[in-house]
N, C-alpha and C positions, 0 to 999 in steps of 0.2 A: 324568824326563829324565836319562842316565845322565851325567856327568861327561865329556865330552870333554877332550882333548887342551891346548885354551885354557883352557879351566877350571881344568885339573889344574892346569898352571900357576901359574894365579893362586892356586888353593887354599896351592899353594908358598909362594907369599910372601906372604900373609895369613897362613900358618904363622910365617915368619918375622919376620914383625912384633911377634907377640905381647907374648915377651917387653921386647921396645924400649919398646912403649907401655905396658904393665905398671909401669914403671919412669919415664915421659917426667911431667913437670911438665904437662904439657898434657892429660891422660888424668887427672892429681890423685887417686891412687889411694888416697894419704896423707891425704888432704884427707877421701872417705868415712869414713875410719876416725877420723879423731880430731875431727871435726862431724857427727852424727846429723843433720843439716838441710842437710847439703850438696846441692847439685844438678849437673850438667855444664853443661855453658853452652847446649849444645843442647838440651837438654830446660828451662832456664831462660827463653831466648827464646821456644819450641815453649808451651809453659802455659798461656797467654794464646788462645791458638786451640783449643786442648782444652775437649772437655765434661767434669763433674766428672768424676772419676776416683776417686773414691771408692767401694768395695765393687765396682767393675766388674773384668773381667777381662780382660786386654788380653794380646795376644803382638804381641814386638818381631821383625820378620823383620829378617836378617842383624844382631845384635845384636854382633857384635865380643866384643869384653872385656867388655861389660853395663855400661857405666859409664848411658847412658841409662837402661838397664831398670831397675837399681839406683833411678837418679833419679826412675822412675815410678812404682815399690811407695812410694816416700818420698812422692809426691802422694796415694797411697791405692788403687792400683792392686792387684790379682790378678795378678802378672805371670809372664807365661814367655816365654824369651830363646830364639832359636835361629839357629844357625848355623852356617854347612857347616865349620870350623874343629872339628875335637875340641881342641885345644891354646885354642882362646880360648874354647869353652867352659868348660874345665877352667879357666883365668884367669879368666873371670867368676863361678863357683861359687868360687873363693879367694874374691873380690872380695863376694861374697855374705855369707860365711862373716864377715870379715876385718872388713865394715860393720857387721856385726846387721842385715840389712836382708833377710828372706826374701823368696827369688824361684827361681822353677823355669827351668831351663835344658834343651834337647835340642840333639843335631846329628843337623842334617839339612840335606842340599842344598833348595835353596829352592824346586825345582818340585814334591819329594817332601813339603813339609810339612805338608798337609792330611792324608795315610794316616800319617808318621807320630807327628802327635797325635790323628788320631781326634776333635777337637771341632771347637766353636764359640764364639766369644768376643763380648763386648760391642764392644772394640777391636782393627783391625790399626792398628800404627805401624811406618813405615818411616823410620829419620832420614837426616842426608844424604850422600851420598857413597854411598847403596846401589844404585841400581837402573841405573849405571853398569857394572856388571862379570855385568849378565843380557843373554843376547842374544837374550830374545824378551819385549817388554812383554805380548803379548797373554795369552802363557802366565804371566804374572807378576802380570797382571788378576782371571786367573781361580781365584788362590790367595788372593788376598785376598778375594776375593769369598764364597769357598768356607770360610773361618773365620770369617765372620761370621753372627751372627744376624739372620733378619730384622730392620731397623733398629738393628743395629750401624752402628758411623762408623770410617770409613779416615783418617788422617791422617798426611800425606807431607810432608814440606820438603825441595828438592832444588839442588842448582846447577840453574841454567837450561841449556837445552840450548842455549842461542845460547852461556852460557860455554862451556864446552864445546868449540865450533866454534873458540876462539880459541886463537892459535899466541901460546904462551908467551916463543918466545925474541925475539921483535920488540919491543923498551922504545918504540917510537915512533908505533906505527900498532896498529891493531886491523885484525888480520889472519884472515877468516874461512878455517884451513886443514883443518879436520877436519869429518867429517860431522857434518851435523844430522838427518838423518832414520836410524832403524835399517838396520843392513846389516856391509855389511863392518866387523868392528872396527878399533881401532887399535892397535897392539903398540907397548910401551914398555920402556926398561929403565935404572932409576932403582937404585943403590946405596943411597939413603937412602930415607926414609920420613916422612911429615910433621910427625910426632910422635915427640921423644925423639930421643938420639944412638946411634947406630949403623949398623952397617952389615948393608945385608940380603941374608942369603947367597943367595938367589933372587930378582934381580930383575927378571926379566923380569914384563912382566902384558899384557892383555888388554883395552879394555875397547869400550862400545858404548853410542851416544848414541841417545836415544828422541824424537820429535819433542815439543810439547807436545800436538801436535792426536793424535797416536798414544799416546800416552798416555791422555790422555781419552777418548779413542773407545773406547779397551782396556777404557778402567773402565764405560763406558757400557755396553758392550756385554755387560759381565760382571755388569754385572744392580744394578750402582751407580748415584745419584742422587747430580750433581756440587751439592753446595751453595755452595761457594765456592774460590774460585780467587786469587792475591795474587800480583805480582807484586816486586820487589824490584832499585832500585838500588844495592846495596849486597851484601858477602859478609861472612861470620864470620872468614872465612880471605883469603890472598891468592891468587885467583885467577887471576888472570894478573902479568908483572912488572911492566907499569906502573901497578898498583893502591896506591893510601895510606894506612896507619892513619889513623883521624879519631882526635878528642879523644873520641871514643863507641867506640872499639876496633873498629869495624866499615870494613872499606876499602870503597872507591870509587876508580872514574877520576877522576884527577887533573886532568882537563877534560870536561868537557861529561857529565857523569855521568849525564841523563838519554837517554842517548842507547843508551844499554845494559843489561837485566837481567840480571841478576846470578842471583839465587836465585826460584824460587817455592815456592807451597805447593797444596795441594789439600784441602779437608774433603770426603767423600762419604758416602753413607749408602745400606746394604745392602735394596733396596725387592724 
């Protein structure tokens, strides 16, 4: 699927990002290089739902700066990172380099990356904040499906698409403003970035919310066996503003917290 117009866009300013998060305390780029046991905090929470990861081979789609993929060779992982960014490719192979911590990297947009790697892998992992800025789940189903081996495992943790739906600038009400099912995106444009101080010369972006049930169906349909599913009151981040650090680093609504999912996750298995 060639790169449209919105995409390019975003491509922009995931360009621009790079170096901000390269450098942000929250990315802990320092952190890989001077603790060989380090982990990202995503891929520290995510572990515990993984199968060993040892001697297997996994590729991380839309992989950013690799601070994950990094975190998953350090489980024992075969890894290779890819992502439509040559600039955060090139930031993750420092990052690589920088750790001691071997890992293969390509760019490629993420409808192209079955031709251009050519395999099949034990694992796909997608961490979260990815499947936000594709604007076709089904065609996104059938990439992951298509890099696995029979009875390979997909494993996904995503904001929830009900967060998603919520209108940020309202501190008092939970305001359902934005779509929930795929379709029209929604165009944003943010000077900053959620990691790191700076400012990003392209802010404009893009993005596109997936239902849950279109999601699943996508993977269903793409020839995956849903094993399990999780659903989550809580985020790693703040995702909306009337949400609260706990004394566990993880926010919540500051009333009625069962009342809203926050994040889920997905295990599947390639039958």
């Amino acid at each position: 699927m060639p790169l449209d117009d919105q995409r390019l866009t975003n491509l922009a300013n995931w360009d621009a990002r790079v170096d901000i998060h390269f450098q942000s305390e929250e990315y802990g780029v320092g952190r890989f290089k001077s603790d060989p046991s380090h982990l990202s905090d995503v891929v520290t929470f995510d572990r515990g739902k993984l199968p060993e990861l040892t001697g297997k081979r996994l590729v991380h789609l839309q992989c950013h700066i690799g601070t994950d993929t990094i975190s998953l060779a350090r489980l024992g992982a075969e890894v290779t990172g890819v992502d439509f960014s040559e600039k955060a490719i090139a930031a993750a192979r420092d990052l690589s380099e920088i750790s001691g911590t071997p890992a293969r990297f390509a760019v490629s947009e993420l409808y192209d990356v079955p031709d251009t790697l050519g395999e099949t892998f034990d694992l796909v992992y997608t961490g979260v904040g990815a499947i936000c800025w594709l604007p076709d789940i089904r065609g996104w189903a059938e990439v992951v499906a298509s890099l696995l081996e029979t009875g390979g495992v997909f494993y996904m943790r995503e904001g929830h698409p009900v967060l998603w739906t919520l209108d940020w600038d309202d501190p008092d009400r939970l305001i359902m403003e934005h779509p929930y099912f795929e379709g029209r995106p929604t165009e944003w444009e943010e000077s900053e970035t959620y990691a790191g101080i700076g400012e990003v010369s392209s802010p404009k972006t893009f993005d596109w919310n997936h239902g849950m049930g279109e999601t699943l169906t996508a993977l269903i349909d793409a020839g995956m066996r849903i094993d399990r599913v999780e659903e989550y009151d809580f985020c790693e981040w703040q995702g909306i503003a009337q949400m609260v650090k706990g004394d566990d680093g993880r926010y919540r609504l500051p009333d009625r917290p069962e009342r809203c999912p926050l994040m889920w996750s997905v295990l599947a298995t390639r039958v």
